[in-house]
PDB file with one MODEL, atoms N, CA, C and O in Angstrom:
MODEL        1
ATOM      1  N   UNK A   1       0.822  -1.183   0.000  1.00  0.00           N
ATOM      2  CA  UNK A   1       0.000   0.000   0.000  1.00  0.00           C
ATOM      3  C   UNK A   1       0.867   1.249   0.000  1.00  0.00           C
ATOM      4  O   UNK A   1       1.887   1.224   0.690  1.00  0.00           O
ATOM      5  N   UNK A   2       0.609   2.198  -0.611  1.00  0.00           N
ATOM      6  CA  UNK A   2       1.101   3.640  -0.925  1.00  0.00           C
ATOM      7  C   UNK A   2       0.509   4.419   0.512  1.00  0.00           C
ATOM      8  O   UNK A   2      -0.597   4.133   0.971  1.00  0.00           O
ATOM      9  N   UNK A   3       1.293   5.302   1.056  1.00  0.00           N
ATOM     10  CA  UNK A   3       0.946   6.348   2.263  1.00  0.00           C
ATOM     11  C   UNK A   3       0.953   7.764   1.769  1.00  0.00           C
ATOM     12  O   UNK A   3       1.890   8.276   1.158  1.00  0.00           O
ATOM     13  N   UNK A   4       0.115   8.199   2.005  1.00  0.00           N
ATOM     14  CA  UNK A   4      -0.240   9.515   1.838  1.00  0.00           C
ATOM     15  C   UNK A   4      -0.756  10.478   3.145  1.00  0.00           C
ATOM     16  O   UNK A   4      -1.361  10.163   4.170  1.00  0.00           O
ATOM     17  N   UNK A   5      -0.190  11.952   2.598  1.00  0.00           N
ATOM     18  CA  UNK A   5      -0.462  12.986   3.703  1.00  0.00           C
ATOM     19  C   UNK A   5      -2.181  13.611   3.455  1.00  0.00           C
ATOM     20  O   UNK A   5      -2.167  14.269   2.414  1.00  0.00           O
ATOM     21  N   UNK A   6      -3.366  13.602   3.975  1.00  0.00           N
ATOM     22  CA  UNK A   6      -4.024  14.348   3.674  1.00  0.00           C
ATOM     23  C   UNK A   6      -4.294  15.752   4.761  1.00  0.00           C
ATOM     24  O   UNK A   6      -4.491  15.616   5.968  1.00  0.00           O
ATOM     25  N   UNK A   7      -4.254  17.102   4.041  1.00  0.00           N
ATOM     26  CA  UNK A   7      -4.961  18.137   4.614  1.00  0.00           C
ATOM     27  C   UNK A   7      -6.160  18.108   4.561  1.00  0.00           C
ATOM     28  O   UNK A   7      -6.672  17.515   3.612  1.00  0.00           O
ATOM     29  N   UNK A   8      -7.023  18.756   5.592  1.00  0.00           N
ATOM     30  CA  UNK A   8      -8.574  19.259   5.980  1.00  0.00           C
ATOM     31  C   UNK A   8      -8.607  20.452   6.331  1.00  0.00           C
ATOM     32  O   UNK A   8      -7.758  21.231   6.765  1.00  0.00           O
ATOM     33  N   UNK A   9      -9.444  20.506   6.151  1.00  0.00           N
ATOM     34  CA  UNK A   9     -10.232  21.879   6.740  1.00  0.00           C
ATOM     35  C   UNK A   9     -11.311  21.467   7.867  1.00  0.00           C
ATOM     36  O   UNK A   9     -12.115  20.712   7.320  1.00  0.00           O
ATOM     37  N   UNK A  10     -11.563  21.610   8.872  1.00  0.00           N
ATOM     38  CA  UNK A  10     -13.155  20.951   9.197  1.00  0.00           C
ATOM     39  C   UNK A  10     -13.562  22.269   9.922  1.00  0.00           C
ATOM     40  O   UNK A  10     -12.717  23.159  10.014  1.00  0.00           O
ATOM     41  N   UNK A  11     -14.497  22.401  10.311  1.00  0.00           N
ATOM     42  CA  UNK A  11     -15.399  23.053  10.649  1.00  0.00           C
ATOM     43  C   UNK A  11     -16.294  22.963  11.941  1.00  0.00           C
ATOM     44  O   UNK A  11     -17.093  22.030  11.869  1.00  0.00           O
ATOM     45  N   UNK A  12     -16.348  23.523  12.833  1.00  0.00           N
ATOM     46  CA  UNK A  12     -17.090  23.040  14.296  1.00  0.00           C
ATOM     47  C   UNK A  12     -18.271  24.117  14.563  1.00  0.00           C
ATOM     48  O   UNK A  12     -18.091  25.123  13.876  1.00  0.00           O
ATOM     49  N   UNK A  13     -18.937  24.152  15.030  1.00  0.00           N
ATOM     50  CA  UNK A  13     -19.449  25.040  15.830  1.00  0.00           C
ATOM     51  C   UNK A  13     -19.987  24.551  17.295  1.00  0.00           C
ATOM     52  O   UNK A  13     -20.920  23.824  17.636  1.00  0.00           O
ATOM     53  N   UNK A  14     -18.902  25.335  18.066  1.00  0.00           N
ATOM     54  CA  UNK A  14     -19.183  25.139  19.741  1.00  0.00           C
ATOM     55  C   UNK A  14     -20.231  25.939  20.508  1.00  0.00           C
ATOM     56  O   UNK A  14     -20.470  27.144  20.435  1.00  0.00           O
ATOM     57  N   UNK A  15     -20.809  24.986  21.270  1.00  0.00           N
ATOM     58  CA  UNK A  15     -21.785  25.851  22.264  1.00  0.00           C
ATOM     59  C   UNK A  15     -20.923  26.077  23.737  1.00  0.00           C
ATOM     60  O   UNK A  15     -20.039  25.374  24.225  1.00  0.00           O
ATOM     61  N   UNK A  16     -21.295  26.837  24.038  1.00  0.00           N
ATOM     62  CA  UNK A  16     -20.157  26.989  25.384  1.00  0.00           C
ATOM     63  C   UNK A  16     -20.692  28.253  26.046  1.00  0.00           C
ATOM     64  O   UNK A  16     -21.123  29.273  25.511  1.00  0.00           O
ATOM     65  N   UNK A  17     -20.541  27.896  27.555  1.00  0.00           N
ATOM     66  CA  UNK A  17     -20.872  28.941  28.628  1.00  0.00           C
ATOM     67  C   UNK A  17     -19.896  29.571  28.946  1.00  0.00           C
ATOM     68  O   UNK A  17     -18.983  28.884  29.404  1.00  0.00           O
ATOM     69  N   UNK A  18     -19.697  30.817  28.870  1.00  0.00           N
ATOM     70  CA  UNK A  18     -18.768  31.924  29.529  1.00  0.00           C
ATOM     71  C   UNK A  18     -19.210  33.199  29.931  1.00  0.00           C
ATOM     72  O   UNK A  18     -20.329  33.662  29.712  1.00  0.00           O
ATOM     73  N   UNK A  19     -18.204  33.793  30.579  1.00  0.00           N
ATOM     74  CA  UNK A  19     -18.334  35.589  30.989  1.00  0.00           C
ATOM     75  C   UNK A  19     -18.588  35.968  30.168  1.00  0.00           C
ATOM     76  O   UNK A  19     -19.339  36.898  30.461  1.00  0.00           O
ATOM     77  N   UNK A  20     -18.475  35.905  29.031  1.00  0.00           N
ATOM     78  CA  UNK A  20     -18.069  37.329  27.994  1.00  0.00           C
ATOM     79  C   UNK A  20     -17.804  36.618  26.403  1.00  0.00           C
ATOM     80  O   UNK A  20     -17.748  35.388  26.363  1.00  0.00           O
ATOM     81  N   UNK A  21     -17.682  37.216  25.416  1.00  0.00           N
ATOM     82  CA  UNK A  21     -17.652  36.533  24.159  1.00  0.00           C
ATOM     83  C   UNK A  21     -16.153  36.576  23.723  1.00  0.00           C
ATOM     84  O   UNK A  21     -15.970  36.031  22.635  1.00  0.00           O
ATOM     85  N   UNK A  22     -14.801  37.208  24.442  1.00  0.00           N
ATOM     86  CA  UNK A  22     -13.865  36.979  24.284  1.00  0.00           C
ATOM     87  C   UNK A  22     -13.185  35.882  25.126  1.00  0.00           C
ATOM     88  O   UNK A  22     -12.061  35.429  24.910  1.00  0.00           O
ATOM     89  N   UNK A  23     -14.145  35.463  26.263  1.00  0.00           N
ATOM     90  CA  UNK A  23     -13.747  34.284  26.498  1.00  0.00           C
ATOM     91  C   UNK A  23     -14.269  32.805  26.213  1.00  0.00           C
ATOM     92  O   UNK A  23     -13.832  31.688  26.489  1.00  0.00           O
ATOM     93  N   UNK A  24     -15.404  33.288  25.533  1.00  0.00           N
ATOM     94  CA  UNK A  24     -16.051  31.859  24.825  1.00  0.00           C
ATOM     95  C   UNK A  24     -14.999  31.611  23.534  1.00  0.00           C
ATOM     96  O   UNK A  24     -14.513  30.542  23.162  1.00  0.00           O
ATOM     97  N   UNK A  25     -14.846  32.723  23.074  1.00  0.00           N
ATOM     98  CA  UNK A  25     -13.829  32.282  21.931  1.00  0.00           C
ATOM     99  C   UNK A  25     -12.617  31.902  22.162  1.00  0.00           C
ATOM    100  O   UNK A  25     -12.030  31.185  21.352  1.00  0.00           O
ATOM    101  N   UNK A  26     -12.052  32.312  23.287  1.00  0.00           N
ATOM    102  CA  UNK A  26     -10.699  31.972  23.919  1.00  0.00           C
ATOM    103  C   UNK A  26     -11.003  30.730  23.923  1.00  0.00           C
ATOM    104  O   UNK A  26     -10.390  30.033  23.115  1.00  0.00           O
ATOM    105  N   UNK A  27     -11.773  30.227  24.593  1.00  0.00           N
ATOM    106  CA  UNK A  27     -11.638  28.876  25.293  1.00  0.00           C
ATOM    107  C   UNK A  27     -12.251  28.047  24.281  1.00  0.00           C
ATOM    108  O   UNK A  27     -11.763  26.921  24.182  1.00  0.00           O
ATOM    109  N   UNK A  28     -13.082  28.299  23.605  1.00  0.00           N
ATOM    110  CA  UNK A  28     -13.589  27.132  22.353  1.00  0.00           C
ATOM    111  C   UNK A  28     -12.229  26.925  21.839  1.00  0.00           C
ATOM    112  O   UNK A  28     -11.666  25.852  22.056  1.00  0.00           O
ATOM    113  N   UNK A  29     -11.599  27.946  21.115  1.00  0.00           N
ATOM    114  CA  UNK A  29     -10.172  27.554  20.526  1.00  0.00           C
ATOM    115  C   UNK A  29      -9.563  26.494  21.617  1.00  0.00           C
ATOM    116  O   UNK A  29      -9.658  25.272  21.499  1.00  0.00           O
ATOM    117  N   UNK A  30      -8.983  27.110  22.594  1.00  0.00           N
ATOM    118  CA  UNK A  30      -7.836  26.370  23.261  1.00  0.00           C
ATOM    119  C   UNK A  30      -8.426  24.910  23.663  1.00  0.00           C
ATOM    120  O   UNK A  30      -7.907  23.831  23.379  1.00  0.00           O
ATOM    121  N   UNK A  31      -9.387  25.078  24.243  1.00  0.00           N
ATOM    122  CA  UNK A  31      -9.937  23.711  25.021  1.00  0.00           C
ATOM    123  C   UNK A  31     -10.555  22.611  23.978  1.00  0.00           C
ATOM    124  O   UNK A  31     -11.207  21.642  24.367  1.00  0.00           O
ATOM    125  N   UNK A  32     -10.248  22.902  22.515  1.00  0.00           N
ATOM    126  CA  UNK A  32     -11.173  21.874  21.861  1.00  0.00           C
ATOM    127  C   UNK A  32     -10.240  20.695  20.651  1.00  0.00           C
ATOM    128  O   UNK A  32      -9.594  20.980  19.642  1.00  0.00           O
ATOM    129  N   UNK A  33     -10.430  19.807  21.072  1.00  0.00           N
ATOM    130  CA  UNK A  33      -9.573  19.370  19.722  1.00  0.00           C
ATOM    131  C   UNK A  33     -10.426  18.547  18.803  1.00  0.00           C
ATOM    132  O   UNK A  33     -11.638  18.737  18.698  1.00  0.00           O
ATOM    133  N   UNK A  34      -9.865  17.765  18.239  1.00  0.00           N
ATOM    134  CA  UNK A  34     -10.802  16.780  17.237  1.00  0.00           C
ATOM    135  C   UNK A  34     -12.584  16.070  17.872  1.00  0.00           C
ATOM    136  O   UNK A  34     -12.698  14.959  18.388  1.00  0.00           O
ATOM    137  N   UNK A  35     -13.370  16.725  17.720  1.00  0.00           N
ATOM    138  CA  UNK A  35     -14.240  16.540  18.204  1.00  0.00           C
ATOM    139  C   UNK A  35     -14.955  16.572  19.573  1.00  0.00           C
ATOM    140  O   UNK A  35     -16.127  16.462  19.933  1.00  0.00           O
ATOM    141  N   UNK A  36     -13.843  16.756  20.152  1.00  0.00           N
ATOM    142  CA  UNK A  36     -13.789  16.190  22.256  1.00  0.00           C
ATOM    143  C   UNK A  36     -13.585  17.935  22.678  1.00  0.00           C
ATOM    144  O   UNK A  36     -13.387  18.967  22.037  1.00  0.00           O
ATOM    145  N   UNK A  37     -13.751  17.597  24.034  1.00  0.00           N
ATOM    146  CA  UNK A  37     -13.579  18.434  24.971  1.00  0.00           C
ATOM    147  C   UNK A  37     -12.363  18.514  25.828  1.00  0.00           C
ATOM    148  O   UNK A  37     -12.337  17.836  26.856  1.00  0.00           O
ATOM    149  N   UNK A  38     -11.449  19.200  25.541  1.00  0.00           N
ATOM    150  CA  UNK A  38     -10.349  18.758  26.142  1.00  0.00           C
ATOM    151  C   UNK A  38      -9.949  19.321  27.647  1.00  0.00           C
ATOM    152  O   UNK A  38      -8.922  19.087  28.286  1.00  0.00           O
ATOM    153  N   UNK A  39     -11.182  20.203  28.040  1.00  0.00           N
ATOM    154  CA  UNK A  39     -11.008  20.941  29.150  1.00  0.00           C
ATOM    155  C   UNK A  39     -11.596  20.048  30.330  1.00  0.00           C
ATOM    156  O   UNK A  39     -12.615  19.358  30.291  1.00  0.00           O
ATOM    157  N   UNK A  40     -10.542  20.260  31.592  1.00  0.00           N
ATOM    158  CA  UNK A  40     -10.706  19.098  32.866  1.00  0.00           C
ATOM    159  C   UNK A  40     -12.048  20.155  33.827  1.00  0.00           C
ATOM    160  O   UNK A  40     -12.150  21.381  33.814  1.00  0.00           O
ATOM    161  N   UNK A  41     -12.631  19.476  34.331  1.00  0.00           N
ATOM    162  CA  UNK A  41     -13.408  20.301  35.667  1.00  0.00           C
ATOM    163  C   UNK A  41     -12.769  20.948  36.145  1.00  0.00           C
ATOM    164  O   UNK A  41     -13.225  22.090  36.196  1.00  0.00           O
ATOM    165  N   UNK A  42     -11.383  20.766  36.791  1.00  0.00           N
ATOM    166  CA  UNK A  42     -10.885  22.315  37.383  1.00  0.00           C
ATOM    167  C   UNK A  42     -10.451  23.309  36.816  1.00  0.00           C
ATOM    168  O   UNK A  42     -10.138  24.365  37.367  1.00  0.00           O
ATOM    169  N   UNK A  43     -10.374  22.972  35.275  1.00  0.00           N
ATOM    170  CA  UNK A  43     -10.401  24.271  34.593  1.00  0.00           C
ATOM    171  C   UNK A  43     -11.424  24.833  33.962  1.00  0.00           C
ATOM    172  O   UNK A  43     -11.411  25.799  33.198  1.00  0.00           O
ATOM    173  N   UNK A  44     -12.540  24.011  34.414  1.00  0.00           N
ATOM    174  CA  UNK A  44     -14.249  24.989  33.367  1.00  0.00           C
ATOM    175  C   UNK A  44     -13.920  25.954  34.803  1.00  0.00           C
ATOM    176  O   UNK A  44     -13.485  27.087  34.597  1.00  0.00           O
ATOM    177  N   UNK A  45     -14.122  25.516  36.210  1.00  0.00           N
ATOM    178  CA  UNK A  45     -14.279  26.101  37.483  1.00  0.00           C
ATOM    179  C   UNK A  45     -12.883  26.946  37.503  1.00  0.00           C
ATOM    180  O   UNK A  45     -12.961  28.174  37.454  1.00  0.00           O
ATOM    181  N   UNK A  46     -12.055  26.536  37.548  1.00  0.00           N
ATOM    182  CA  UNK A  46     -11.007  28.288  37.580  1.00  0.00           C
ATOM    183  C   UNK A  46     -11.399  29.085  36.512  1.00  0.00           C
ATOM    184  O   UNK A  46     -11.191  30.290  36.654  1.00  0.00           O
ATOM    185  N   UNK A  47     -12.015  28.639  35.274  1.00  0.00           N
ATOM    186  CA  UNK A  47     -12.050  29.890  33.795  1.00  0.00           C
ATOM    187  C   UNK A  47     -13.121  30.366  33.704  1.00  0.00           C
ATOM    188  O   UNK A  47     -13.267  31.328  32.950  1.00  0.00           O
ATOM    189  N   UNK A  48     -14.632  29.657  34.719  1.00  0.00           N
ATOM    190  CA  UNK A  48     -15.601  30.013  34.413  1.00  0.00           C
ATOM    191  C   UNK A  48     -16.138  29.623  33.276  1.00  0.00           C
ATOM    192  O   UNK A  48     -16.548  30.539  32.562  1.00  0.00           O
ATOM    193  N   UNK A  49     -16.295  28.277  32.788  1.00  0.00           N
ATOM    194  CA  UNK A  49     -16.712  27.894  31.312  1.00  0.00           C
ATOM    195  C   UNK A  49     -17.232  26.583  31.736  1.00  0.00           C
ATOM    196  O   UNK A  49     -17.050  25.869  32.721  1.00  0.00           O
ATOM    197  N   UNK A  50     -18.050  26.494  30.496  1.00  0.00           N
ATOM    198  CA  UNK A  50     -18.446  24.867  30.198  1.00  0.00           C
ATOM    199  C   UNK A  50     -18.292  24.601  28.896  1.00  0.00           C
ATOM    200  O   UNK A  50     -18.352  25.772  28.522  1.00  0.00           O
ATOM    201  N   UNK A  51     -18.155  24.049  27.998  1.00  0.00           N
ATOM    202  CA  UNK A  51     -17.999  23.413  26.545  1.00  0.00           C
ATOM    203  C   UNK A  51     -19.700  22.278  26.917  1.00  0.00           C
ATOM    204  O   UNK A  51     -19.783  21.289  27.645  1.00  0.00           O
ATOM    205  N   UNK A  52     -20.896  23.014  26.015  1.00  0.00           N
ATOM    206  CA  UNK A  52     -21.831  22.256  26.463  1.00  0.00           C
ATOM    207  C   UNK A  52     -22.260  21.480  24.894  1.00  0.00           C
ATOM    208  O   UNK A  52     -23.062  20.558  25.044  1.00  0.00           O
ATOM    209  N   UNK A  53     -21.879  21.709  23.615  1.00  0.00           N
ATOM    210  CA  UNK A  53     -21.822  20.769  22.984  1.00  0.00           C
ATOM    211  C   UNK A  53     -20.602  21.050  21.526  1.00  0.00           C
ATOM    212  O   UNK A  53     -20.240  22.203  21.291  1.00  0.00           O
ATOM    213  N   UNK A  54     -20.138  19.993  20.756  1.00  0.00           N
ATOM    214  CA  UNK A  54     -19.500  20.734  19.272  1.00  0.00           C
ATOM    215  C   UNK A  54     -20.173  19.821  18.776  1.00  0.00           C
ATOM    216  O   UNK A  54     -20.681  18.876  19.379  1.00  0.00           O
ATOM    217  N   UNK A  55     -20.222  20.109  17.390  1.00  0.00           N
ATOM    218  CA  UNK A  55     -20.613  19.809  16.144  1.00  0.00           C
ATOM    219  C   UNK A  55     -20.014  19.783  14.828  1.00  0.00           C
ATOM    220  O   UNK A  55     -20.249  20.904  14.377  1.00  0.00           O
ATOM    221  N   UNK A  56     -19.401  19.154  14.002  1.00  0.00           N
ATOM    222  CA  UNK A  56     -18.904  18.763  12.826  1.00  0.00           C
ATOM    223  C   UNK A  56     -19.690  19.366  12.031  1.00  0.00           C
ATOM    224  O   UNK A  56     -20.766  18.803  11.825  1.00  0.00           O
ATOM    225  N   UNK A  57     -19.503  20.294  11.538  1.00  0.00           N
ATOM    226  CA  UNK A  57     -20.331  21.163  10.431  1.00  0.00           C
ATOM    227  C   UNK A  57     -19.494  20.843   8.853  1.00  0.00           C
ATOM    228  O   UNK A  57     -20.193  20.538   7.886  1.00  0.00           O
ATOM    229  N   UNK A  58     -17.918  20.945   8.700  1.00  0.00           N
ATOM    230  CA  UNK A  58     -17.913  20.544   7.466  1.00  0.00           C
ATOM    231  C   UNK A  58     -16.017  20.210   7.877  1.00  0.00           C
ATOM    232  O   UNK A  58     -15.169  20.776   8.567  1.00  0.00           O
ATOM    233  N   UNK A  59     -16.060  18.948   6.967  1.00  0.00           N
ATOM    234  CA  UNK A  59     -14.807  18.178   7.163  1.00  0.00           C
ATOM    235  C   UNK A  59     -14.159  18.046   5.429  1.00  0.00           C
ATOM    236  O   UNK A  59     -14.849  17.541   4.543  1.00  0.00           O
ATOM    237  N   UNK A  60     -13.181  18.424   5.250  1.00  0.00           N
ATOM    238  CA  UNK A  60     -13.131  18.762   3.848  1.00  0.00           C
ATOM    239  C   UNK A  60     -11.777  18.804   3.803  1.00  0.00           C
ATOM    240  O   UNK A  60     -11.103  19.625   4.426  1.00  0.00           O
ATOM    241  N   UNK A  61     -11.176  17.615   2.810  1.00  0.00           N
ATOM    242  CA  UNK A  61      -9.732  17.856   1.935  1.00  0.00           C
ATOM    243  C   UNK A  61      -9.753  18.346   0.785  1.00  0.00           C
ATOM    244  O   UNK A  61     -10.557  18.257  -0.143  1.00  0.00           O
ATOM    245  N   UNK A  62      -8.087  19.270   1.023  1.00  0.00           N
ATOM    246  CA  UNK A  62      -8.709  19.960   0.657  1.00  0.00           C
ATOM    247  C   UNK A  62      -6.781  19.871  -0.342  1.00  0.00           C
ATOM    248  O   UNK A  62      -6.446  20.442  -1.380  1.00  0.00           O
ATOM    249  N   UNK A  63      -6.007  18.979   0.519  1.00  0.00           N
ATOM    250  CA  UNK A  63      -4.700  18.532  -0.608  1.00  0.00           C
ATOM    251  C   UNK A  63      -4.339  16.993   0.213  1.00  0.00           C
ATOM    252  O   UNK A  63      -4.646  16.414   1.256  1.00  0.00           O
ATOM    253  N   UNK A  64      -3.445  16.767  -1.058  1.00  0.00           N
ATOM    254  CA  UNK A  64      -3.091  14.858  -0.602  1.00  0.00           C
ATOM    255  C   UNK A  64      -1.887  14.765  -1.397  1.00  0.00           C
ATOM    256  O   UNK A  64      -1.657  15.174  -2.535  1.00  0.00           O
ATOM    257  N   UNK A  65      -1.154  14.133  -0.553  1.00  0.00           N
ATOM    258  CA  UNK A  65       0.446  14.199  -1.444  1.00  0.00           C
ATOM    259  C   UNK A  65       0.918  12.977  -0.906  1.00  0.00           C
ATOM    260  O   UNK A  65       1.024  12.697   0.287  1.00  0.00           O
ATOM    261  N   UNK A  66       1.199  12.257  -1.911  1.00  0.00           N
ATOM    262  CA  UNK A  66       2.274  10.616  -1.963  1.00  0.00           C
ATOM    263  C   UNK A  66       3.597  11.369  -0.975  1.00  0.00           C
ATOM    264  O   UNK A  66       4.233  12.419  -1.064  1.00  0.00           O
ATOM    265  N   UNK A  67       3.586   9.671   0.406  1.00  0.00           N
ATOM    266  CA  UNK A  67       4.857  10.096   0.663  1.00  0.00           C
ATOM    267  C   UNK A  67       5.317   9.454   0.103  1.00  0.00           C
ATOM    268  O   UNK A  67       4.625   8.513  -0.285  1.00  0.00           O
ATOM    269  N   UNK A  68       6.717   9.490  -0.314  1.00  0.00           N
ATOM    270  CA  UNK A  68       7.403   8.648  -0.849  1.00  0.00           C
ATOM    271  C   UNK A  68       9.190   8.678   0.042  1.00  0.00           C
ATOM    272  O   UNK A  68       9.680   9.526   0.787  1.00  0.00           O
ATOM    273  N   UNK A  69       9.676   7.517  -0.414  1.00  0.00           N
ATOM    274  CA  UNK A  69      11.137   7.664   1.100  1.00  0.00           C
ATOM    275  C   UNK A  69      12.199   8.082   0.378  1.00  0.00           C
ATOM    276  O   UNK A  69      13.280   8.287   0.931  1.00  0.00           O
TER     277      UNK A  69
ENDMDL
END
């Protein structure tokens, strides 16, 4: 079998509880990775946040390149 690199793009949209809308965006960025929630309980409670759902809105390659050795 041949190995290849693919790029994406994907797309989320997070629901999330915060102070303020510069910290919902702070923390959607930092705290989120491939689908999951990466933020622990003692940090929704020190930051004041919850991550209450994400969503896969659009997952899209978008280049693919042969590795070769």
């Amino acid at each position: 079998m041949k190995t290849f690199e693919v790029f994406l793009n994907k797309t989320y949209a997070v629901e999330i509880e915060a102070e303020n809308k510069d910290d919902a965006l702070n923390f959607a960025e930092f705290y989120t990775g491939d689908i999951m929630d990466l933020s622990t309980v003692a940090e929704q409670k020190e930051h004041k946040f919850k991550i209450i759902n994400i969503d896969s809105r659009i997952n899209e390659a978008f280049e693919v390149n042969e590795i070769t050795d």
